[in-house]
N, C-alpha and C positions, 0 to 999 in steps of 0.2 A: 504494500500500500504506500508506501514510503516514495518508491519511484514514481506509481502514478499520480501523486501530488506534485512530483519534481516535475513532470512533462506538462500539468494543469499552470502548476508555476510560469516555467519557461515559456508556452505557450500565451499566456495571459503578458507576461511582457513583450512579447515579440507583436503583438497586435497594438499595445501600447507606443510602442516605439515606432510602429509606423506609423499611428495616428499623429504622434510627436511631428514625426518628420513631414508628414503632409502637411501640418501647418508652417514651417521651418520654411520649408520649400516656396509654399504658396508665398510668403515674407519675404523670398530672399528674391522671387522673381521678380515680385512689383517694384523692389528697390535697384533691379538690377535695369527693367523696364525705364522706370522711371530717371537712370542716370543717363540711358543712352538717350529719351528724349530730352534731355537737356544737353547734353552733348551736341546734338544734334542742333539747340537753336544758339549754341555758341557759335558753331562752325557755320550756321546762317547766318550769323548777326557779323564776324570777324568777313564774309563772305562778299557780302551785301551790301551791308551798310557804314564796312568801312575802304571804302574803293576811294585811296587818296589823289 
């Protein structure tokens, strides 16, 4: 009985750990989204609107 609480265990954090990480994930995308569209309105703005 001892091992089948170890794999109930084990099991119960490994579904943990993914749920962890889909949030983690989901967090690291928008912020990652979010640099390159700002990236992006540097390199329009240096592009654009500074033609000396």
């Amino acid at each position: 009985m001892h091992d089948f609480a170890f794999y109930i265990f084990c099991g119960i954090a490994i579904i943990i750990a993914v749920l962890i990480l889909k949030k983690v994930a989901g967090c690291l995308f928008k912020s990652v989204l979010t640099a390159i569209v700002v990236a992006l309105l540097v390199v329009a703005y240096f592009l654009v609107f500074k033609q000396d």
